[in-house]
Backbone as XML, in Angstrom:
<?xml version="1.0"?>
<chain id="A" units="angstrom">
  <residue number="1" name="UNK">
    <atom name="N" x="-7.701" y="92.137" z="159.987"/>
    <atom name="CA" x="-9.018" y="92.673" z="159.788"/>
    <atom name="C" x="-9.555" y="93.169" z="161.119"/>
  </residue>
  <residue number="2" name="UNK">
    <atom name="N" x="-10.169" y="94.155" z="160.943"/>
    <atom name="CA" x="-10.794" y="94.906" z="162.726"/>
    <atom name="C" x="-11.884" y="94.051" z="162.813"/>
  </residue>
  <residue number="3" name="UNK">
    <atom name="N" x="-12.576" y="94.247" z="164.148"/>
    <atom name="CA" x="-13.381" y="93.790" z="164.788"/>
    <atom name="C" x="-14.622" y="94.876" z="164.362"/>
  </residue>
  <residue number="4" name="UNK">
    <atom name="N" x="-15.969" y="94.690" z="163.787"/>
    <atom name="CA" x="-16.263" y="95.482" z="163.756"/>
    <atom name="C" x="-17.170" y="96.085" z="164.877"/>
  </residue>
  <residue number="5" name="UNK">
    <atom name="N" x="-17.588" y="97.079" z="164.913"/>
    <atom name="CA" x="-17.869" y="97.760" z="166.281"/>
    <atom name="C" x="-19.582" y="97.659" z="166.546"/>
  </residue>
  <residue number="6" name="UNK">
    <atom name="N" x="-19.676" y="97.265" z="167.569"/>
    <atom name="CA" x="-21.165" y="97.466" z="167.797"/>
    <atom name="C" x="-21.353" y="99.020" z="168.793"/>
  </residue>
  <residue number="7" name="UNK">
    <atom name="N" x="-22.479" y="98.947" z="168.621"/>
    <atom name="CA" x="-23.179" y="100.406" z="169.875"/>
    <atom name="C" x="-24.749" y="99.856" z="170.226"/>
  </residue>
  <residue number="8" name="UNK">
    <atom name="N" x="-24.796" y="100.468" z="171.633"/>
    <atom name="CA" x="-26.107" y="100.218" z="172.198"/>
    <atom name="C" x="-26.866" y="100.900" z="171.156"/>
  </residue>
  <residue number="9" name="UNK">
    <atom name="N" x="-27.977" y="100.735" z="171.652"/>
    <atom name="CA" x="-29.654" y="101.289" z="171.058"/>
    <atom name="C" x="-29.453" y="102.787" z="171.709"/>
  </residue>
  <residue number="10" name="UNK">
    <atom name="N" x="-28.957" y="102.532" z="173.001"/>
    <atom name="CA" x="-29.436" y="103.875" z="173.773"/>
    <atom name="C" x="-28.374" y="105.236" z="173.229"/>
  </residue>
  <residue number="11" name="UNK">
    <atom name="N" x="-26.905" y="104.171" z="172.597"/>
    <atom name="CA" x="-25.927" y="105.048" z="171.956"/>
    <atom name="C" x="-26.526" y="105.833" z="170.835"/>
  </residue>
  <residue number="12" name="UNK">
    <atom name="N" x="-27.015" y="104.939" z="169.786"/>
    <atom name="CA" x="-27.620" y="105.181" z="168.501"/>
    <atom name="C" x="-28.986" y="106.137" z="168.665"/>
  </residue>
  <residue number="13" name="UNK">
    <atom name="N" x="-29.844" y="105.823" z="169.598"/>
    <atom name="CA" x="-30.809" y="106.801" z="170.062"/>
    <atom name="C" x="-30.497" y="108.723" z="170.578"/>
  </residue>
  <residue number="14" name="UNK">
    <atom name="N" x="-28.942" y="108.344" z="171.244"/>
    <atom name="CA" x="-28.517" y="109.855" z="171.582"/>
    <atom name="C" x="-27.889" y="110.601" z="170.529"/>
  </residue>
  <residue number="15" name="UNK">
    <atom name="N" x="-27.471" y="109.030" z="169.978"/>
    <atom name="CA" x="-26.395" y="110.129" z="168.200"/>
    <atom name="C" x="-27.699" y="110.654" z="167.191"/>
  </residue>
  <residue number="16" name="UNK">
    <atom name="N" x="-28.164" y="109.959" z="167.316"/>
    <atom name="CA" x="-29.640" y="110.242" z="166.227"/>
    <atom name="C" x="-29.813" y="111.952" z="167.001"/>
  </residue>
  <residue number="17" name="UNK">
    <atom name="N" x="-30.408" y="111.688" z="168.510"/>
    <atom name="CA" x="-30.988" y="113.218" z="168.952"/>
    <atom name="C" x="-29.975" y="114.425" z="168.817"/>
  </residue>
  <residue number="18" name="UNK">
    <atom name="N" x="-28.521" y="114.016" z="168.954"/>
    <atom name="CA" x="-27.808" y="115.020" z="168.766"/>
    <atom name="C" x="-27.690" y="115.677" z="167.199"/>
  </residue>
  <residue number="19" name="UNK">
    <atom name="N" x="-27.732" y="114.304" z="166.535"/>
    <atom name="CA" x="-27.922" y="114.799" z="165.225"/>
    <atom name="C" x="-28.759" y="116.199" z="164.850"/>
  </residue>
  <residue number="20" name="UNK">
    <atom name="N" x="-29.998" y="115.400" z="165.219"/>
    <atom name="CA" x="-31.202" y="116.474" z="164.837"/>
    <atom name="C" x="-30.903" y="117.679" z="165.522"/>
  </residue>
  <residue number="21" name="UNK">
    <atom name="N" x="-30.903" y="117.963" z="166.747"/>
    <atom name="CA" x="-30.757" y="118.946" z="167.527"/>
    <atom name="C" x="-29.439" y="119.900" z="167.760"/>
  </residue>
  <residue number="22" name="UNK">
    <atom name="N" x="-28.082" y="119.064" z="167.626"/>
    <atom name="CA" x="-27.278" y="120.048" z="168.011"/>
    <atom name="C" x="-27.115" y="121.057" z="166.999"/>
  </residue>
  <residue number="23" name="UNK">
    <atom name="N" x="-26.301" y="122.409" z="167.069"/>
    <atom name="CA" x="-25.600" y="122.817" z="165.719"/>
    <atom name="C" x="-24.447" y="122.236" z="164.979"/>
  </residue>
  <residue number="24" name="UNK">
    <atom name="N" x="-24.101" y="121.858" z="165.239"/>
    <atom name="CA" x="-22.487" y="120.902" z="165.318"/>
    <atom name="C" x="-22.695" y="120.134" z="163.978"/>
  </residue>
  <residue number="25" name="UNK">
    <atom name="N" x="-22.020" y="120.271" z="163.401"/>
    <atom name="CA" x="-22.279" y="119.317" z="161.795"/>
    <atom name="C" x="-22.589" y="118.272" z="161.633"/>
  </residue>
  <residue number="26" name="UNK">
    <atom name="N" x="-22.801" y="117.391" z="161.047"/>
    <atom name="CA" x="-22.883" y="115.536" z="160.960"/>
    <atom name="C" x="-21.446" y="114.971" z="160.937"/>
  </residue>
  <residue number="27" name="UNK">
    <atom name="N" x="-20.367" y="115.813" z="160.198"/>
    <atom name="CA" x="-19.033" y="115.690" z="160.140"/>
    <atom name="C" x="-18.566" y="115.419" z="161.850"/>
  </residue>
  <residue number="28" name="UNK">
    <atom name="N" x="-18.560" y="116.488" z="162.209"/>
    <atom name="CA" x="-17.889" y="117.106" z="162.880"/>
    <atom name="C" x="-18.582" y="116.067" z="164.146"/>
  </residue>
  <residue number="29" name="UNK">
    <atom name="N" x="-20.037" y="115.929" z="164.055"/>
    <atom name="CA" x="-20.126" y="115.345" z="165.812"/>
    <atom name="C" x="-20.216" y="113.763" z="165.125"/>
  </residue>
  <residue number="30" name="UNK">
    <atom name="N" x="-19.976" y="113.003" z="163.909"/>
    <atom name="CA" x="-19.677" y="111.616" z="163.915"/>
    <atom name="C" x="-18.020" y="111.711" z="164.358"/>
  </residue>
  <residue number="31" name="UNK">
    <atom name="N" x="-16.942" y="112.264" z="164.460"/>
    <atom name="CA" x="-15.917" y="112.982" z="164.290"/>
    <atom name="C" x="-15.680" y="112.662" z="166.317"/>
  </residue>
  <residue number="32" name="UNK">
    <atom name="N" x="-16.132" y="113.323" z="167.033"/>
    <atom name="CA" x="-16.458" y="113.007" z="168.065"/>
    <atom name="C" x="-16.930" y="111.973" z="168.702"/>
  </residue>
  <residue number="33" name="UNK">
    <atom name="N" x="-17.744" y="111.256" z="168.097"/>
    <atom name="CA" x="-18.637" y="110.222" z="168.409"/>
    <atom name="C" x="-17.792" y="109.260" z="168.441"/>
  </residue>
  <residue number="34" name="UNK">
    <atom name="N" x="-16.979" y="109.103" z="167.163"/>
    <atom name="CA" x="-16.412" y="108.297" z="166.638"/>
    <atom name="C" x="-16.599" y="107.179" z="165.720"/>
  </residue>
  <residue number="35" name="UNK">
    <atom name="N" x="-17.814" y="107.610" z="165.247"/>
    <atom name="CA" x="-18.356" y="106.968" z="164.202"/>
    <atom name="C" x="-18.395" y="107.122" z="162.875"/>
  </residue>
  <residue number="36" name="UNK">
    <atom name="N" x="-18.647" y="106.919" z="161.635"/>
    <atom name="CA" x="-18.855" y="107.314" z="160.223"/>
    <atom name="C" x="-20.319" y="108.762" z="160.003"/>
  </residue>
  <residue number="37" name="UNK">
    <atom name="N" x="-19.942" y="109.277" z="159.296"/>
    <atom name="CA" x="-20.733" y="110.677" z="159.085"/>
    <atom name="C" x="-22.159" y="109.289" z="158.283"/>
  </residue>
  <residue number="38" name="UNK">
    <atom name="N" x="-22.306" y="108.924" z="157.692"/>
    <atom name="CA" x="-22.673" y="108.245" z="157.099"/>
    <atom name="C" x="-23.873" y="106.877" z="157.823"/>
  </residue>
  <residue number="39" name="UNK">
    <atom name="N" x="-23.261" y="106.878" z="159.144"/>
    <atom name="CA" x="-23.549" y="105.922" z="160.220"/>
    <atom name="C" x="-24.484" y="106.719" z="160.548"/>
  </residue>
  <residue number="40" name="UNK">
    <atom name="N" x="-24.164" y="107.618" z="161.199"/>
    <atom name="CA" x="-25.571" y="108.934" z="161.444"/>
    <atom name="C" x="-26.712" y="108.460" z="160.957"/>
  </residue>
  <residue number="41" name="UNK">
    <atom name="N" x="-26.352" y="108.767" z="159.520"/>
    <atom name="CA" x="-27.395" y="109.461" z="158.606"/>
    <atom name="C" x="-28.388" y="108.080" z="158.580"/>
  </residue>
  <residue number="42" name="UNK">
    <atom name="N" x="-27.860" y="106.913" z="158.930"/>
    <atom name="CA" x="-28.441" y="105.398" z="158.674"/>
    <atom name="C" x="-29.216" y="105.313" z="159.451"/>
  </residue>
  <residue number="43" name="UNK">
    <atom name="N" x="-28.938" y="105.492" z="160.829"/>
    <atom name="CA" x="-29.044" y="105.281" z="162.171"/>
    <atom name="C" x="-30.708" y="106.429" z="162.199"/>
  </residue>
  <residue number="44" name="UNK">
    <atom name="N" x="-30.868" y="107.971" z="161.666"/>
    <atom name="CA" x="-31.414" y="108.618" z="161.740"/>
    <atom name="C" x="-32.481" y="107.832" z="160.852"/>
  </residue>
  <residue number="45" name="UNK">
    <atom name="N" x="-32.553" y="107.204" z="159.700"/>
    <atom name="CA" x="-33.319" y="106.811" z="158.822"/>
    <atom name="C" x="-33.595" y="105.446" z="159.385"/>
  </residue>
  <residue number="46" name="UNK">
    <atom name="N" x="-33.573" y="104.631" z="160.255"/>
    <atom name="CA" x="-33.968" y="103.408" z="160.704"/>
    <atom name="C" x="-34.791" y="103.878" z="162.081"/>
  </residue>
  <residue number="47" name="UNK">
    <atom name="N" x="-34.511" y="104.907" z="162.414"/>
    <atom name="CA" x="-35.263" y="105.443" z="163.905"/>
    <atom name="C" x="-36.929" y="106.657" z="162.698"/>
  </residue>
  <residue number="48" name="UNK">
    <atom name="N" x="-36.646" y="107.017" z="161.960"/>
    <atom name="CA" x="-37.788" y="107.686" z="160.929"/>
    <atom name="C" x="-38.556" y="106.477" z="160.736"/>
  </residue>
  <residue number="49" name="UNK">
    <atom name="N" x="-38.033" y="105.256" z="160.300"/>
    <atom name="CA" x="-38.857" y="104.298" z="159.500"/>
    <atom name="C" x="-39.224" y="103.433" z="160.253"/>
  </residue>
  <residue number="50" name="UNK">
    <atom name="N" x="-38.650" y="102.741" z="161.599"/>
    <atom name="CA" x="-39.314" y="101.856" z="162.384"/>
    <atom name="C" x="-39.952" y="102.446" z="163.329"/>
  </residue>
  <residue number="51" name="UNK">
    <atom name="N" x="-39.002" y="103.553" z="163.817"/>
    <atom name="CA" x="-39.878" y="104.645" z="165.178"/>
    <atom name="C" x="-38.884" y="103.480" z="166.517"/>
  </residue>
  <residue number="52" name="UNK">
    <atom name="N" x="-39.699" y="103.253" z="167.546"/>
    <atom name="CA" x="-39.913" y="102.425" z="168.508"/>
    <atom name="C" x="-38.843" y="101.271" z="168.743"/>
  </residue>
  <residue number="53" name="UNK">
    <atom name="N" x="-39.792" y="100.478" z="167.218"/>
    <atom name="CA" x="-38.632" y="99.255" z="166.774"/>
    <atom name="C" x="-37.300" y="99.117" z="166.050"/>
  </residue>
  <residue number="54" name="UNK">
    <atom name="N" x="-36.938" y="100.053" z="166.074"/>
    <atom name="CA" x="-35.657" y="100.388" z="165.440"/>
    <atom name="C" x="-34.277" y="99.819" z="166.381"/>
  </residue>
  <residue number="55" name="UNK">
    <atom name="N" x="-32.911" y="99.621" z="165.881"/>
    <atom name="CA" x="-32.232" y="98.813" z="166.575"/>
    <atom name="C" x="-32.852" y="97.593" z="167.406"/>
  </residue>
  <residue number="56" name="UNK">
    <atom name="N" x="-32.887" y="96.796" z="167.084"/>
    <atom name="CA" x="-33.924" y="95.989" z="167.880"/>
    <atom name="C" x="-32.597" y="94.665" z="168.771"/>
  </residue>
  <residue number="57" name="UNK">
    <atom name="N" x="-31.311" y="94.656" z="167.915"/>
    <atom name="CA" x="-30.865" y="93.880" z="168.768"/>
    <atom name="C" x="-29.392" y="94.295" z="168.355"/>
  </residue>
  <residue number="58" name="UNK">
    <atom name="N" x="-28.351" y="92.874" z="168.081"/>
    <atom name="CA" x="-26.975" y="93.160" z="168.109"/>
    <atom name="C" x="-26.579" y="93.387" z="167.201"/>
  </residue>
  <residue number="59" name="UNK">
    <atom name="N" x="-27.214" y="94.040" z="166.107"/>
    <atom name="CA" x="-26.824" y="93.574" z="164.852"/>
    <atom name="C" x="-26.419" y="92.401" z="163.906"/>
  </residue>
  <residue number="60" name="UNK">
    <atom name="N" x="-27.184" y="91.385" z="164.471"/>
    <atom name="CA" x="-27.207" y="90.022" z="163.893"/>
    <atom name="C" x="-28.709" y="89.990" z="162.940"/>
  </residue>
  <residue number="61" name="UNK">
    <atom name="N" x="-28.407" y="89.444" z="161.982"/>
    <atom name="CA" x="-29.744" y="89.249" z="161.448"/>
    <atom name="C" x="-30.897" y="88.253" z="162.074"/>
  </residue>
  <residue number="62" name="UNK">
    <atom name="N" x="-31.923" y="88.486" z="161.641"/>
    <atom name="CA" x="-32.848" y="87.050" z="163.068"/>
    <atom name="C" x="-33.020" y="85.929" z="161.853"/>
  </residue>
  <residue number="63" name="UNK">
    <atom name="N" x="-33.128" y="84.833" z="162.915"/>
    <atom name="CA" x="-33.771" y="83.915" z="162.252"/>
    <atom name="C" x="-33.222" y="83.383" z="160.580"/>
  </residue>
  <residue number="64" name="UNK">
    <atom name="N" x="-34.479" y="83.443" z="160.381"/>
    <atom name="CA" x="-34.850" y="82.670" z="158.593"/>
    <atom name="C" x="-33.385" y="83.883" z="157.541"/>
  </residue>
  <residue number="65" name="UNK">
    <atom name="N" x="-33.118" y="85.117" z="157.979"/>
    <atom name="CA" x="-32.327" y="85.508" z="157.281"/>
    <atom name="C" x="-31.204" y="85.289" z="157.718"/>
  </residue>
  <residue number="66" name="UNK">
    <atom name="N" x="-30.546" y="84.656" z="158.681"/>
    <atom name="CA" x="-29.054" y="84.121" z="158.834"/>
    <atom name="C" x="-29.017" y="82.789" z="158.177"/>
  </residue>
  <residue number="67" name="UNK">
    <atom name="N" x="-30.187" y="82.032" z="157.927"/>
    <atom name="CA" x="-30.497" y="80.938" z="157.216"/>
    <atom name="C" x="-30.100" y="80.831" z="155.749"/>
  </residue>
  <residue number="68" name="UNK">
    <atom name="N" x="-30.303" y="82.118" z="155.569"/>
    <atom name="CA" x="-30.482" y="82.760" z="154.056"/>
    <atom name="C" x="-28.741" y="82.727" z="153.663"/>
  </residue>
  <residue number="69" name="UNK">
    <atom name="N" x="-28.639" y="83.905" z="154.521"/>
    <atom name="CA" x="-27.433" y="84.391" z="154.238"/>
    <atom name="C" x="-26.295" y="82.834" z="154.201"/>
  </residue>
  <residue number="70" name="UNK">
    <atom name="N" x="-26.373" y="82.317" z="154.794"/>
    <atom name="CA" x="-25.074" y="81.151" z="155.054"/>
    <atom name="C" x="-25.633" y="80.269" z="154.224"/>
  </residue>
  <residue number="71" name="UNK">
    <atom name="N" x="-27.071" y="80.135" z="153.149"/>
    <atom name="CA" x="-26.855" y="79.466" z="151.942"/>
    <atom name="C" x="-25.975" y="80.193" z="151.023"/>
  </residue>
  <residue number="72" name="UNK">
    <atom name="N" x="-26.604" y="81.265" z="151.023"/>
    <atom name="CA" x="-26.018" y="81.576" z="149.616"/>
    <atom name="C" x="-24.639" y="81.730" z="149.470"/>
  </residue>
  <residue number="73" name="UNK">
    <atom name="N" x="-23.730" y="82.256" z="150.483"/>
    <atom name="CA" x="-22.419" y="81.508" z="151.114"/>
    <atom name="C" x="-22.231" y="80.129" z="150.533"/>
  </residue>
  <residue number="74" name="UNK">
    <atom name="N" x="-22.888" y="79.216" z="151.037"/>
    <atom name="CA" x="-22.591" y="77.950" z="150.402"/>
    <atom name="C" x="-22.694" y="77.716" z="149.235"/>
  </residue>
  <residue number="75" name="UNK">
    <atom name="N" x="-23.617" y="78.345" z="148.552"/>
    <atom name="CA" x="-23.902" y="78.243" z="146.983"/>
    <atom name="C" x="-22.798" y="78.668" z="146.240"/>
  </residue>
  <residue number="76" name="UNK">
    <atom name="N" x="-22.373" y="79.736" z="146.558"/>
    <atom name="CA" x="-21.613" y="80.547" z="146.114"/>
    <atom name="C" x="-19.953" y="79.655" z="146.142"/>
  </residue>
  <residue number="77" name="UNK">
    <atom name="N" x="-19.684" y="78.590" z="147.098"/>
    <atom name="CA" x="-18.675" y="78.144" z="147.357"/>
    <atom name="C" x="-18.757" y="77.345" z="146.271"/>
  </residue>
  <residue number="78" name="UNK">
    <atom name="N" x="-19.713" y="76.162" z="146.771"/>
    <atom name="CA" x="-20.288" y="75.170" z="145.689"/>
    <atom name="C" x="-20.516" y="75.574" z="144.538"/>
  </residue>
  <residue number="79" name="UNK">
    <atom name="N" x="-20.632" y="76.298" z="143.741"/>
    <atom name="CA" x="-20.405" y="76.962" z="142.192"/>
    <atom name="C" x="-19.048" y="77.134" z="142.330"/>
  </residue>
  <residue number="80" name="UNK">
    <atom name="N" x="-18.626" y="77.648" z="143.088"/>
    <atom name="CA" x="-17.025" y="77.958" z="142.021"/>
    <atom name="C" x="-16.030" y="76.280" z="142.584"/>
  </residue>
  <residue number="81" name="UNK">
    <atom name="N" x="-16.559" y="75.373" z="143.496"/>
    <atom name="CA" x="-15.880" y="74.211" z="142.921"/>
    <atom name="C" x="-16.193" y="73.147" z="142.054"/>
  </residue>
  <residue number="82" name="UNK">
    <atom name="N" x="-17.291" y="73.749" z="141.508"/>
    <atom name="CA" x="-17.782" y="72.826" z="140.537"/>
    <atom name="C" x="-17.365" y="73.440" z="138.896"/>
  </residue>
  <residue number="83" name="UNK">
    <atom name="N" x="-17.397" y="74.886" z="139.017"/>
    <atom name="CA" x="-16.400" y="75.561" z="137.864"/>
    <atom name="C" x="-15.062" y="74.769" z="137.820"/>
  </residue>
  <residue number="84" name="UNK">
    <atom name="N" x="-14.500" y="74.735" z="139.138"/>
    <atom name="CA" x="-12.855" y="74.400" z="139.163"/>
    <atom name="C" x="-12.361" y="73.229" z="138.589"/>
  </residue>
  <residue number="85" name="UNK">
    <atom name="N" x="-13.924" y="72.215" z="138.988"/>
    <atom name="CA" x="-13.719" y="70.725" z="138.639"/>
    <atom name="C" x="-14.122" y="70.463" z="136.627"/>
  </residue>
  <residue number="86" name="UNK">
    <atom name="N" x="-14.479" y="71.160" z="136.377"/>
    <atom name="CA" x="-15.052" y="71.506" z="134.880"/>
    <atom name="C" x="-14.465" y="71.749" z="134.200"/>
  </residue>
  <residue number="87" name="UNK">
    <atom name="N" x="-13.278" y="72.752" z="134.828"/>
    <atom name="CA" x="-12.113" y="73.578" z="134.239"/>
    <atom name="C" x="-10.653" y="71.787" z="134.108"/>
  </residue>
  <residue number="88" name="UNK">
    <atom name="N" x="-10.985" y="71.259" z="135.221"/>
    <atom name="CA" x="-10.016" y="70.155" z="135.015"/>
    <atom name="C" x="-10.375" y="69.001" z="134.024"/>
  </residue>
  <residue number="89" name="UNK">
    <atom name="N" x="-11.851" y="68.842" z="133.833"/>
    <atom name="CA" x="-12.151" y="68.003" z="133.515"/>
    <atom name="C" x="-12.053" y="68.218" z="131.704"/>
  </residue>
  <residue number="90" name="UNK">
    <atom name="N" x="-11.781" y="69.429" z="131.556"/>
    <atom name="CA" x="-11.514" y="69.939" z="129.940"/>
    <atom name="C" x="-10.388" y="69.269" z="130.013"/>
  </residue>
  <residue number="91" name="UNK">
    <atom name="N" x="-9.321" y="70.279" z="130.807"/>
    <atom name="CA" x="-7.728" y="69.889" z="130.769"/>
    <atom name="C" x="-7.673" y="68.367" z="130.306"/>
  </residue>
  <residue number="92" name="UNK">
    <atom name="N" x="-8.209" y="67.770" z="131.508"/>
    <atom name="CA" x="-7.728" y="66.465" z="130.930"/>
    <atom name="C" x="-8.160" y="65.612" z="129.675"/>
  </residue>
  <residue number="93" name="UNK">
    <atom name="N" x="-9.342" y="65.945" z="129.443"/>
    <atom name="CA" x="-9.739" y="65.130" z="128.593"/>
    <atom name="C" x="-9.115" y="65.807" z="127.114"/>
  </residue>
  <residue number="94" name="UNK">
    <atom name="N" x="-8.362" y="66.967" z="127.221"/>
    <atom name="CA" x="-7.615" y="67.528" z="126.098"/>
    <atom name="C" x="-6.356" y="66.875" z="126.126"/>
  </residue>
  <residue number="95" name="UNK">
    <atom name="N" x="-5.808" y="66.681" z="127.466"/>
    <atom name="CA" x="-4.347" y="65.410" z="127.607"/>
    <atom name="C" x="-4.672" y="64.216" z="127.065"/>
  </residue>
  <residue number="96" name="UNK">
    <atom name="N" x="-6.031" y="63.425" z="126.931"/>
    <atom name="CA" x="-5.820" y="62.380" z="126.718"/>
    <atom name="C" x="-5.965" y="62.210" z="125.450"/>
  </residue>
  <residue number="97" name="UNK">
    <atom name="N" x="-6.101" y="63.234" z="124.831"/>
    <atom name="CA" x="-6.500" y="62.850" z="123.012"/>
    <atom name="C" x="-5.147" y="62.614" z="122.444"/>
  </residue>
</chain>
């Protein structure tokens, strides 16, 4: 599995301006960049909607939502071994009849 890639603010700030400004396609200068055409277009719409505060760090979520995220991870574990144990607990009690 790759590593996935981070970029500065100041990276994402120049791909955004080239975006808008160059002639050069979205293809063609993510293509260069080396990024996803698609990454652009994200990157352009988080700098529209926060302005200022946009990229704000490493791409880690803050706080209360990494909290979040690594329950529902756990939930998600914890349901399917409690399916698994449910699934045995038929089996057997169908062996013992």
């Amino acid at each position: 599995m790759e590593k996935r890639a981070r970029y500065s603010k100041a990276f994402k700030l120049e791909a955004v301006r080239l975006l808008e400004k160059s002639d050069k396609t979205a293809a063609d200068l993510a293509r260069e960049l080396g990024v996803r055409r698609n990454q652009l277009y994200k990157w352009r719409d988080q700098l529209g909607i926060r302005g200022v505060e946009a990229f704000p760090g490493h791409g880690r979520r803050a706080g209360r939502e990494d909290d979040v995220a690594r329950l529902k991870r756990e939930l998600e574990r914890t349901t399917e071994e409690r399916d698994i144990l449910k699934k045995a607990a038929r089996y057997f009690a169908r062996e013992s009849r």
